[in-house]
GUVEXGU-817424 format. One line per 4 residues: for each residue x, y, z of N, C-alpha, C, O. Coordinates in steps of 0.02 Angstrom, whole numbers, plus 32768, in hexadecimal, padded with zeros to 4 digits. Atoms other than C-alpha are relative to their C-alpha. Example, Ala and Ser with C-alpha at 12.3 -4.5 7.8 and 13.67 -1.06 7.14 Angstrom:
// residues 2
802D/7FC5/8000/8267/7F1F/8186/802D/803C/8000/8061/803B/8021; 7FD6/7FC5/7FFD/82AC/7FCB/8165/7FD9/8037/8025/7FF2/806E/802D .
//
This chain:
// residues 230
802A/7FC4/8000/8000/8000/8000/802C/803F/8000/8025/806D/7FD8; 7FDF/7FBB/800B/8084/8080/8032/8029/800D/7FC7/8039/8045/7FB5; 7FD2/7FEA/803F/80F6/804E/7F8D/7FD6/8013/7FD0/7FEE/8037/7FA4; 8017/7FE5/802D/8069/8069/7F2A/7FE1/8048/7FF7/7FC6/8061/7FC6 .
8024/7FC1/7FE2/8033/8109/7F7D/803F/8028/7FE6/8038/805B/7FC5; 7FB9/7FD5/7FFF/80F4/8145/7F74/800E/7FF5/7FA6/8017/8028/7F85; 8013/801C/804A/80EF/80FA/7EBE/7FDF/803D/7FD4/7FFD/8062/7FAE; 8032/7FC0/8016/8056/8177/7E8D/801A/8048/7FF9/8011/8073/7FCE .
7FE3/7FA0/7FF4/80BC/821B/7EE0/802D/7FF0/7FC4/801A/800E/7F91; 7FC5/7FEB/8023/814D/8203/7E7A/7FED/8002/7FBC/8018/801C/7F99; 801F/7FFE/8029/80D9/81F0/7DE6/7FFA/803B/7FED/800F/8051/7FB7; 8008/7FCC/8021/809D/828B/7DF4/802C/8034/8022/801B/806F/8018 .
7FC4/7FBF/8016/812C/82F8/7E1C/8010/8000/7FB5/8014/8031/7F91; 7FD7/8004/8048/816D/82B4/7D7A/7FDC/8013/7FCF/7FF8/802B/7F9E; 802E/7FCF/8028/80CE/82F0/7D23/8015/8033/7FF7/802A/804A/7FC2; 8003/7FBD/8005/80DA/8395/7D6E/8053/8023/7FE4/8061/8058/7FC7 .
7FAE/7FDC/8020/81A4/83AC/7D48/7FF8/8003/7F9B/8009/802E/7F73; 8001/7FFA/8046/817C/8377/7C95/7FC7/803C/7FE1/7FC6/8058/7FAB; 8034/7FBA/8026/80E1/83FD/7C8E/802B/8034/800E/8037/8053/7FDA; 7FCD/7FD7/7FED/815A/8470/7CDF/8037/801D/7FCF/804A/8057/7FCC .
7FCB/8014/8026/81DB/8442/7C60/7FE5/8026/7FC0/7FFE/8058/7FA6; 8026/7FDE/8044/8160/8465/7BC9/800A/804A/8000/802D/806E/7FDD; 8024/7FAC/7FF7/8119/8513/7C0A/803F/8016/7FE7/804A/8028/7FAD; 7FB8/7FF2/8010/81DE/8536/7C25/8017/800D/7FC3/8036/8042/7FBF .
7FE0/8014/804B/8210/850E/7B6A/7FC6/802F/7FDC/7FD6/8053/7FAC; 802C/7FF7/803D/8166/8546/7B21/800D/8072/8008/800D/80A0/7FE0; 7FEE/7FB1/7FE2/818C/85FF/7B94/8041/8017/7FD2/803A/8045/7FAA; 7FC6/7FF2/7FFE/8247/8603/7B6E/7FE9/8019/7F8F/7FDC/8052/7F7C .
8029/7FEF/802A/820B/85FA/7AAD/7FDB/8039/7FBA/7FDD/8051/7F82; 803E/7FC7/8015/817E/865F/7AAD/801A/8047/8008/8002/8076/7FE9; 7FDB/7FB0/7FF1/81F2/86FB/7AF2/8027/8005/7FB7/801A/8026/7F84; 7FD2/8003/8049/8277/86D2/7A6E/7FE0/801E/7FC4/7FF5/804F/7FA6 .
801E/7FF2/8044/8202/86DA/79E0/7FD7/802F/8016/7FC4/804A/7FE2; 801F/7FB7/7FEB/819C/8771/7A3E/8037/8032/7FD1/8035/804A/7F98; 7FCA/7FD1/801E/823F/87D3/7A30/8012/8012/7FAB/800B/8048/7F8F; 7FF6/8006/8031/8273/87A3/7991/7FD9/8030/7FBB/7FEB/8059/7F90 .
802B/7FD8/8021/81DB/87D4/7941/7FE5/8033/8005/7FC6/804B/7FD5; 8008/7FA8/7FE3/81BC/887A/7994/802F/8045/7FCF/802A/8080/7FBE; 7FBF/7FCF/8015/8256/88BA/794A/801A/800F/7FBD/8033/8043/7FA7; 7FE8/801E/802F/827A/8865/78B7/800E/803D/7FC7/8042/8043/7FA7 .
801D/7FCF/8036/822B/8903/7843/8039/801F/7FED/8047/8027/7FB1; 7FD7/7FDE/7FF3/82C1/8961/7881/8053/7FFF/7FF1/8082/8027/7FF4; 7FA9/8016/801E/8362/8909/7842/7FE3/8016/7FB1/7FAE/8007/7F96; 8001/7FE2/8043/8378/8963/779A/803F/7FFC/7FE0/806E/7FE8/8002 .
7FC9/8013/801F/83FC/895D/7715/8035/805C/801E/8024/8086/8047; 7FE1/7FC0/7FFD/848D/89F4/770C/7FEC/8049/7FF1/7FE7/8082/8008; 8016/7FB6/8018/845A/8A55/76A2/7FAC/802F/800A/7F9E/806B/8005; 8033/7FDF/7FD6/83A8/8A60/76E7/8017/802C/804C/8004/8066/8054 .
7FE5/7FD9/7FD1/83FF/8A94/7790/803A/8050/7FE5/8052/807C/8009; 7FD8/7FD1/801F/8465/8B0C/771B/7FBF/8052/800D/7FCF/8089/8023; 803F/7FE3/801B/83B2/8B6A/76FD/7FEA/8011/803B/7FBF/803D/8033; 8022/8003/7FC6/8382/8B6A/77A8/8028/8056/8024/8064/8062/8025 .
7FE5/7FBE/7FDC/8392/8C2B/7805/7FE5/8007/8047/7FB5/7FF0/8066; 7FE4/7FE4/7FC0/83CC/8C79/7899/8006/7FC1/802F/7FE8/7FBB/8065; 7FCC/8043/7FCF/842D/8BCD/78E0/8026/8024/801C/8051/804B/8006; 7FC5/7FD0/7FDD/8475/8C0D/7972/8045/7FE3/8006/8075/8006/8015 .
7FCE/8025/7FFB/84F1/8B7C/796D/7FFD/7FB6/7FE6/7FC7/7F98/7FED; 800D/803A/8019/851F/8AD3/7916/802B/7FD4/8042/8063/7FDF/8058; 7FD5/8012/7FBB/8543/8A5F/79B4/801A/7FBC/7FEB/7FFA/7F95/7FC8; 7FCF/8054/7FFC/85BE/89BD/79B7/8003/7FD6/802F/8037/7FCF/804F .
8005/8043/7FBD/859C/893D/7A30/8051/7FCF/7FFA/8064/7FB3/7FC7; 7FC9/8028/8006/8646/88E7/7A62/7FF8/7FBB/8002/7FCE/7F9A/8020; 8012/804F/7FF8/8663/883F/7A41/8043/7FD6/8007/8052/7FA6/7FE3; 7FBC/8018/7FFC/870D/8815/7A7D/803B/801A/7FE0/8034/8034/7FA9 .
7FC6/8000/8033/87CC/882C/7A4B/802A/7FD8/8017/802A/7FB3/8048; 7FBD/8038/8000/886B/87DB/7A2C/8035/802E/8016/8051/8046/7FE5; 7FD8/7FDA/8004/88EA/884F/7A8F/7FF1/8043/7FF7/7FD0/8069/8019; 8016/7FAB/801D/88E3/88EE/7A36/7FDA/8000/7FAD/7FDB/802F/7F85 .
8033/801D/8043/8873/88A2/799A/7FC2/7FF2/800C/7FBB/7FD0/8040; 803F/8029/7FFB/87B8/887B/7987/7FF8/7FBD/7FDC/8010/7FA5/7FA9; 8017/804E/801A/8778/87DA/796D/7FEA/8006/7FC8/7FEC/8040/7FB2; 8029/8005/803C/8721/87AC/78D2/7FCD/801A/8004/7FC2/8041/7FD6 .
803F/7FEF/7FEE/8689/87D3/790C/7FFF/804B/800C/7FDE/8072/7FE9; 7FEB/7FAB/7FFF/86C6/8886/7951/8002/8019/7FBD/7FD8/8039/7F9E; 7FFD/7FDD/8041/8713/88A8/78BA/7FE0/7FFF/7FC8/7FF7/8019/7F95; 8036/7FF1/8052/8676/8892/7834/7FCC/8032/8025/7FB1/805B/8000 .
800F/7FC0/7FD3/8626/8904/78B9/8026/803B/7FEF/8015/806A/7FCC; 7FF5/7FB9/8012/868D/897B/78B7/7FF9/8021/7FB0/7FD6/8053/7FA7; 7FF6/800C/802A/86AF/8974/780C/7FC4/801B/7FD0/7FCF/8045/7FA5; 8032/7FE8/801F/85FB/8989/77CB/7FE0/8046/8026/7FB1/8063/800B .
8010/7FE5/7FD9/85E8/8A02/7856/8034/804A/7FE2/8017/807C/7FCC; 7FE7/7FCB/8034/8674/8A7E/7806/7FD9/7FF6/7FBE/7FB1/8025/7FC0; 8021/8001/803B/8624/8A59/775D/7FC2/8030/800C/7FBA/805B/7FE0; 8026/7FED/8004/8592/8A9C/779B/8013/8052/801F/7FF2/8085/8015 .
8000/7FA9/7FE7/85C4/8B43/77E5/802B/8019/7FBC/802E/8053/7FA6; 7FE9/7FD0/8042/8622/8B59/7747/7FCA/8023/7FD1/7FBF/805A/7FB8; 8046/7FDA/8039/858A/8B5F/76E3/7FCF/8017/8011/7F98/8017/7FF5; 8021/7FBE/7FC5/8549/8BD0/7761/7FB7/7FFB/802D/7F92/8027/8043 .
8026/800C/7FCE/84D5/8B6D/77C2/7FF1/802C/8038/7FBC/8049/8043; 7FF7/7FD6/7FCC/8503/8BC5/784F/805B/8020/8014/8089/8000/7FFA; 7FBA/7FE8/800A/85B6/8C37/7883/800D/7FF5/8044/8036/801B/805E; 7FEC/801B/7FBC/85C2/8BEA/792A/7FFF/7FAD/8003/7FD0/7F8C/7FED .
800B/8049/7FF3/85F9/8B2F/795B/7FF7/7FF5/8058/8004/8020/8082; 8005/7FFE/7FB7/85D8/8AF3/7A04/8022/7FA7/8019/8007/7F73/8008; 7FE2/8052/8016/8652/8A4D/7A2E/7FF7/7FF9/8054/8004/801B/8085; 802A/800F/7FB6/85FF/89F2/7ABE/8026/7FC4/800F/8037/7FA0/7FE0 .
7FC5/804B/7FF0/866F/895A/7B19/801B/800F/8044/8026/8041/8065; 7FE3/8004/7FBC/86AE/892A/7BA8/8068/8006/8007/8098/7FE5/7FF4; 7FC3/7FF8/7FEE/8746/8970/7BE3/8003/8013/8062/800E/8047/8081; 8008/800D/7FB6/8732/8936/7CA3/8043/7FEE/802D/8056/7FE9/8067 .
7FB0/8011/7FCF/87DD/890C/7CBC/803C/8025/7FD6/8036/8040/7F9F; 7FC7/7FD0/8027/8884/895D/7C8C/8021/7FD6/7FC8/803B/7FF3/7F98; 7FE5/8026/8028/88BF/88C9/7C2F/7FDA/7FF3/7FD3/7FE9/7FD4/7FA1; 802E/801D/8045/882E/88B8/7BCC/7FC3/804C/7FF4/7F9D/8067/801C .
800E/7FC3/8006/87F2/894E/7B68/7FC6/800A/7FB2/7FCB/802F/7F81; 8021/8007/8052/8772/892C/7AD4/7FFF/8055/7FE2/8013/8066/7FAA; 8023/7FBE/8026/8737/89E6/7AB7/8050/802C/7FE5/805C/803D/7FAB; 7FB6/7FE9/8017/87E9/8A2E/7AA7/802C/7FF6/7FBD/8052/801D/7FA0 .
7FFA/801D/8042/8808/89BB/7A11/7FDB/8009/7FD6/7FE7/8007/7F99; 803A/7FF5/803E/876E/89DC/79C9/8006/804F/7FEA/7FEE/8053/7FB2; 7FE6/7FC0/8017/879F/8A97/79AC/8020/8006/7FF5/8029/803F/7FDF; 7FB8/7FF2/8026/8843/8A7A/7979/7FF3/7FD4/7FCA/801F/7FDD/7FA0 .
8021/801B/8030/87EC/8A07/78FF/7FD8/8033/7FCB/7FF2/803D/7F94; 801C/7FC3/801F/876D/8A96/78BC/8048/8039/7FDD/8054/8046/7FA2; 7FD6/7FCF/8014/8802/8B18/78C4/8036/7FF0/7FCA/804F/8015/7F9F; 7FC1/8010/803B/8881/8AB5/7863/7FCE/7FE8/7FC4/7FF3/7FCB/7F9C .
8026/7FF4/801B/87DA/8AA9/77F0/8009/8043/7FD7/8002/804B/7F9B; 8012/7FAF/802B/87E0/8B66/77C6/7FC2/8030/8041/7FB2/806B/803E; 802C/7FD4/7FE2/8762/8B96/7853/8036/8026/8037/806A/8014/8051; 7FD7/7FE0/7FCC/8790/8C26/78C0/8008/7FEA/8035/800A/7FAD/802A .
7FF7/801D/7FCA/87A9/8BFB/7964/7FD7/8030/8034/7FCB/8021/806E; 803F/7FCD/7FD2/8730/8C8F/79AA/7FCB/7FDF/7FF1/7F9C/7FDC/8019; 804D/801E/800A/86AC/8C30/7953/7FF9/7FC0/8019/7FD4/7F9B/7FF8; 8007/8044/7FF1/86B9/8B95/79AF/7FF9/8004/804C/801F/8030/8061 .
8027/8008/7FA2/866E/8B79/7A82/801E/7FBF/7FF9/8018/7F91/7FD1; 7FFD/805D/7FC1/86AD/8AE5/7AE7/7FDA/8000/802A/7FDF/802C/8055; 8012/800F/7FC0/8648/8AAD/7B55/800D/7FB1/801F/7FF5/7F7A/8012; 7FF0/8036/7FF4/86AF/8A4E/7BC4/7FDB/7FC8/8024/7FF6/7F91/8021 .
8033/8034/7FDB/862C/89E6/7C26/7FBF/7FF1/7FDE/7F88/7FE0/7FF4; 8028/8048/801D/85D6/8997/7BBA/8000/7FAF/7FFC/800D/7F87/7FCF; 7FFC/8040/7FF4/85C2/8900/7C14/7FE1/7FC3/7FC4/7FFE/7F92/7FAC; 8049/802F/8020/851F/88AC/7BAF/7FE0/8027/7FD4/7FE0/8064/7FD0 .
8023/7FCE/8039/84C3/88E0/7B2C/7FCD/802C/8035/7FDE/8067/803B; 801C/7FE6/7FE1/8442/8915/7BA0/801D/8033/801C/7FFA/8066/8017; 7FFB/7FBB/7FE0/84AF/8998/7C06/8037/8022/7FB0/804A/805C/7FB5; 7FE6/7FCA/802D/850E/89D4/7B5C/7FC2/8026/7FF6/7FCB/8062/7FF9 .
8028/7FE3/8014/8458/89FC/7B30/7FD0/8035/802C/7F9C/8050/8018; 801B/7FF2/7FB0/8424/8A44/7BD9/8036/8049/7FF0/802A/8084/7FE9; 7FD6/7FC1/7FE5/84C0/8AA5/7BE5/8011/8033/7FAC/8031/8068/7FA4; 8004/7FD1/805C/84B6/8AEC/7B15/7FC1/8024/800C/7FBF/8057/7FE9 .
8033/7FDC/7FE4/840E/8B2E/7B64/8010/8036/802D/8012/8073/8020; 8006/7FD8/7FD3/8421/8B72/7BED/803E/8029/8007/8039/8066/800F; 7FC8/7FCE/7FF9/84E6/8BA5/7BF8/8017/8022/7FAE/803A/8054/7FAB; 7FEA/7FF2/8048/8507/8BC4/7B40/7FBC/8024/7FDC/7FB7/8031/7FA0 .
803B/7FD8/8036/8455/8C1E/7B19/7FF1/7FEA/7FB9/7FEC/8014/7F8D; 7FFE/8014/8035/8442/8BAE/7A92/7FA3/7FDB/7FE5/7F95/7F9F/7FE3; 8049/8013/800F/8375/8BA6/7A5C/7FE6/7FE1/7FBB/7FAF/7FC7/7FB6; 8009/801F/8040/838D/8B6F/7998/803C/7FE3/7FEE/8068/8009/7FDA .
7FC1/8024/8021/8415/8AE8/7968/7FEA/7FD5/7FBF/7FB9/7FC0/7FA1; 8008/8052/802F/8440/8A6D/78F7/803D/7FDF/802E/8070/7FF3/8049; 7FD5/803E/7FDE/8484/89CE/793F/8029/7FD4/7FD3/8014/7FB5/7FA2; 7FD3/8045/803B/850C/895F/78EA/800E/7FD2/802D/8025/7FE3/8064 .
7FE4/8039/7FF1/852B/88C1/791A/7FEF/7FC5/7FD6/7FD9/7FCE/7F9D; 8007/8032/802F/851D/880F/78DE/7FA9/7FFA/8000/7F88/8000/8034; 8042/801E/7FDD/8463/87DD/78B4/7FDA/7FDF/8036/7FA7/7FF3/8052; 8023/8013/7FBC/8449/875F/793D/7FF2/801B/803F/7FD0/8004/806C .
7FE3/7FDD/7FCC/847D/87DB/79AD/7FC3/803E/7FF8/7FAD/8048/8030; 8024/7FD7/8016/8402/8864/7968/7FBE/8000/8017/7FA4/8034/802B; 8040/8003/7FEC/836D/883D/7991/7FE2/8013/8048/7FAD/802F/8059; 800B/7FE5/7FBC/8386/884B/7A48/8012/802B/8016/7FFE/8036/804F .
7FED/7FBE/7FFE/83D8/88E7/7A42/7FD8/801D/7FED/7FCA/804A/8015; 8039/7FD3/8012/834E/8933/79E5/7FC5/7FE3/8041/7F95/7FFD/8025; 801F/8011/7FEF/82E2/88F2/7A5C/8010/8032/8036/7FF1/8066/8041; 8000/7FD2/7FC6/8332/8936/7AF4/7FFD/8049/7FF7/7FE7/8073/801F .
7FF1/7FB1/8019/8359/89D8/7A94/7FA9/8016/8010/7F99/8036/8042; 8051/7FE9/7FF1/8282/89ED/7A82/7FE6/8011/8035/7FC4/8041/8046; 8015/7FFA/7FC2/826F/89C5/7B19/8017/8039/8036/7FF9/8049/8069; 7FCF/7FCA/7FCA/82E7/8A49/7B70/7FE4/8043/7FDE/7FFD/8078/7FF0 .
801A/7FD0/801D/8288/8ABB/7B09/8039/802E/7FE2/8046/8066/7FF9; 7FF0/7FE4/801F/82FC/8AE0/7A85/8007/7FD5/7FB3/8012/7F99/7FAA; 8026/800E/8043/82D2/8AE2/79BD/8040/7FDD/7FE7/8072/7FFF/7FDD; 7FBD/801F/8011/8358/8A4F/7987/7FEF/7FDD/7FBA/7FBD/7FBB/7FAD .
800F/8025/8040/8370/8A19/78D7/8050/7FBA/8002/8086/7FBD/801F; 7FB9/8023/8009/83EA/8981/78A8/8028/7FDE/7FCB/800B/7FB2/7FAC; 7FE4/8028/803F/846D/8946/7823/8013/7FCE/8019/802A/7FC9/8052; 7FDB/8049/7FDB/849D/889C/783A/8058/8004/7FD9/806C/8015/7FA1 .
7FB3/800B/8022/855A/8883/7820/8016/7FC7/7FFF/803F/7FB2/8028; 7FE6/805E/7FF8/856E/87C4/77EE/7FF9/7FFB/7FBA/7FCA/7FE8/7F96; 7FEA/8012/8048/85CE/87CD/7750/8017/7FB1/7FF8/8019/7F91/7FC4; 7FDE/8045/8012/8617/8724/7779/7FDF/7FC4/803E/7FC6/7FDD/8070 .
7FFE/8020/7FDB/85F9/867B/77D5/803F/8004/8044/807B/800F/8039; 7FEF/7FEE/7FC6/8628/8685/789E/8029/7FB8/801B/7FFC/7F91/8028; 7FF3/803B/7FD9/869B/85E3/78EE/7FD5/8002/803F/7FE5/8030/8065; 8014/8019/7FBE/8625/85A3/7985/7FB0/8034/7FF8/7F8E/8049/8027 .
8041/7FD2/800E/858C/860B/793C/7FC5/7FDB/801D/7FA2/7FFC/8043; 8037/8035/7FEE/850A/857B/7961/7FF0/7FFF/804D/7FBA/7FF3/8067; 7FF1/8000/7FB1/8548/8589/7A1D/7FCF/8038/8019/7F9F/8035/803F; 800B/7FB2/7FFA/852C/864C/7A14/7FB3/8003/800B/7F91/8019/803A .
8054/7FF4/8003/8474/8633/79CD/7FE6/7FD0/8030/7FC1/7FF2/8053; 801A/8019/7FBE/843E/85AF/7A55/7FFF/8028/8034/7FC9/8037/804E; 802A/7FD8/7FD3/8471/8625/7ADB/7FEA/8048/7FFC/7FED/806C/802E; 800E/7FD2/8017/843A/86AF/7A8A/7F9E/801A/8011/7F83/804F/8022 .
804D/8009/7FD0/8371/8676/7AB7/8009/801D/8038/7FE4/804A/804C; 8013/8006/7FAA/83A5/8672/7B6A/8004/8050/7FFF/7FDF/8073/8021; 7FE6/7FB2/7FE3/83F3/8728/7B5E/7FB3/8014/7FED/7F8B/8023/801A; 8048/7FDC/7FF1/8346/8760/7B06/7FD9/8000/802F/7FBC/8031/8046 .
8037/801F/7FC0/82E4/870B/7B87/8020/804A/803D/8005/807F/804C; 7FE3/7FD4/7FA7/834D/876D/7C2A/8011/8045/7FE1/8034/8067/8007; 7FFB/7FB4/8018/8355/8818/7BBC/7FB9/8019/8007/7FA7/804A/8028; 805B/800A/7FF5/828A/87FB/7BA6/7FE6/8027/803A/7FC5/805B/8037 .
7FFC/8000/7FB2/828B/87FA/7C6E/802C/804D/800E/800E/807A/802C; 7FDD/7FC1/7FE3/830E/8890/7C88/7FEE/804F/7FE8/7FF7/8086/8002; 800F/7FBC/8024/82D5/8911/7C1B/7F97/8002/8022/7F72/802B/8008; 8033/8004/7FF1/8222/88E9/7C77/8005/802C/805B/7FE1/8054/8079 .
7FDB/7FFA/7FB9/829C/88F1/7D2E/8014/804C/8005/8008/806E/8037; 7FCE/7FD6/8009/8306/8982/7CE8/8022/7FFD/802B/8014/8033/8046; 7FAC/8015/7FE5/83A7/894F/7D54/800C/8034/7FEE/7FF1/8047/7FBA; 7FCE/7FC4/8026/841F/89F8/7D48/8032/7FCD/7FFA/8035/7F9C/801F .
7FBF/8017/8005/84BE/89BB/7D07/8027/8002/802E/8014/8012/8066; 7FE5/8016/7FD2/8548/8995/7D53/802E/8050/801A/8049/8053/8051; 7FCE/7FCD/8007/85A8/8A4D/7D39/7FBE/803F/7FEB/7FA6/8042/7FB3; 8028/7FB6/803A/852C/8AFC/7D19/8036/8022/7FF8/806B/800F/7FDE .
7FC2/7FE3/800B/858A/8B92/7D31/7FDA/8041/7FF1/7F9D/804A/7FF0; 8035/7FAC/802F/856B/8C5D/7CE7/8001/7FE7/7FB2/8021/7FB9/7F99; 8015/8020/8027/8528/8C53/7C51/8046/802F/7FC6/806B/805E/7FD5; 7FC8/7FDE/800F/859D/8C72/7BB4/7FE2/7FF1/7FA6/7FE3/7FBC/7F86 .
804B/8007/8032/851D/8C9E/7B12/8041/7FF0/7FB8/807A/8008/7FB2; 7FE3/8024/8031/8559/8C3F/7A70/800C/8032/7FB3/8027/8028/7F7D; 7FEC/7FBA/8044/8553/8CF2/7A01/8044/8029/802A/8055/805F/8013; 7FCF/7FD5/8006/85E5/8D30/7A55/804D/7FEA/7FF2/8054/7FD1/7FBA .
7FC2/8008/800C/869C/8D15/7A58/8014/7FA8/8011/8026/7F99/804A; 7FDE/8033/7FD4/86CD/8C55/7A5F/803C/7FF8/8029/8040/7FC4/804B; 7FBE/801D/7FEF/877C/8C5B/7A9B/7FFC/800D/8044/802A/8000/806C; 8015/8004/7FA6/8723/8C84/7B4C/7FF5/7FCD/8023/7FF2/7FD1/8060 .
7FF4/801D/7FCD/871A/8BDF/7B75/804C/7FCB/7FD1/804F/7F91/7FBC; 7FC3/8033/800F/87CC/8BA6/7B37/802A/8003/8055/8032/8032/807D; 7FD4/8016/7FCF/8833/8B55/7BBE/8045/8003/8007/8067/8005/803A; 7FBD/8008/8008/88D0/8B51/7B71/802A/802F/7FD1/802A/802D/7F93 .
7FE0/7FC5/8016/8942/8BEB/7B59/803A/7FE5/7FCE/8058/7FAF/7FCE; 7FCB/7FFF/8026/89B5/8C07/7AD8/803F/8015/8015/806E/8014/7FEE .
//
């Protein structure tokens, strides 16, 4: 009597973990493809973002370096990201990345990237704490006065940037920069769900970042936030 009684419970836990399990999967999902499709309208080619007025700034989400080099991934970012202020998208860049430690400096590279480009070096903002997409887009708001962008990064990556961008209440358009296949890309887009999912949630939370600060508006002089004297 009691093994069949104890028999029954464990029955239906295992129900409820597997309904549990569903909801879970059918939630996780249903955000993903929420996002996705919210936004989608908004990834446009170049030269439509070419057409587009009064961009207060074209912003660069970091995505790693090698040393004093960007990754692959950095560098078709940046890359389409000068392209586009050439053909006068906008005359401000804004290079967003984590430079949290002294040994490791993404945004620093990414302007000596632009500059050995041809761009001035007044026309380019670091902002060094850009932990996550979420506080680059937090802190291109609120410390950088930045209310109309365009976003570059890779497509997969796009979608949830425009997402959070809407949400932070600022007007974000996006080029995708994925001229080429990515090593470990498949990885990227698996957890790429989860990040929509917990961006979904934060931009609902609004979390401040990890760094505010005074604010430092994206029409004036970039070399105000350079770190490193000549």
């Amino acid at each position: 009597m009691f093994k069949a009684s104890t028999n029954k419970g464990i029955k239906i836990v295992l129900v409820i973990l597997v309904i549990l399990g569903l909801l879970g999967t059918i939630g996780v999902f249903g955000i993903n493809g929420y996002v996705k499709n919210s936004v989608k309208r908004y990834i446009i080619s170049p030269e439509e973002a070419a057409d587009l007025e009064e961009i207060d700034c074209i912003l660069v989400l970091g995505a790693g370096v090698w040393g004093d080099r960007p990754t692959h991934m950095l560098e078709d970012r940046l890359r389409f990201a000068v392209d586009l202020y050439k053909m006068g998208a906008s005359n401000r860049l804004l290079m967003s990345g984590d430079h949290g430690r002294k040994n490791y400096d993404e945004v620093n590279v990414m302007k000596g990237f632009a500059i050995n480009e041809g761009v001035p070096s007044s026309d380019i903002f670091m902002d060094h704490a850009g932990f996550s997409t979420y506080e680059s887009l937090y802190r291109a708001k609120e410390i950088f006065k930045a209310d109309k962008i365009i976003i570059v990064t890779q497509k997969y990556h796009l979608y949830r940037a425009l997402y959070v961008a809407e949400k932070l209440g600022i007007e974000a358009y996006g080029v995708a920069s994925s001229p080429r296949e990515y090593y470990g890309q498949s990885g990227r887009d698996a957890r790429e769900v989860l990040a929509r999912v917990k961006d979904f949630f934060y931009v609902i939370a609004r979390p401040k970042p990890t760094y505010l600060g005074e604010s430092i508006p994206v029409n004036g002089d970039g070399d105000i936030t350079n770190d490193i004297r000549e």
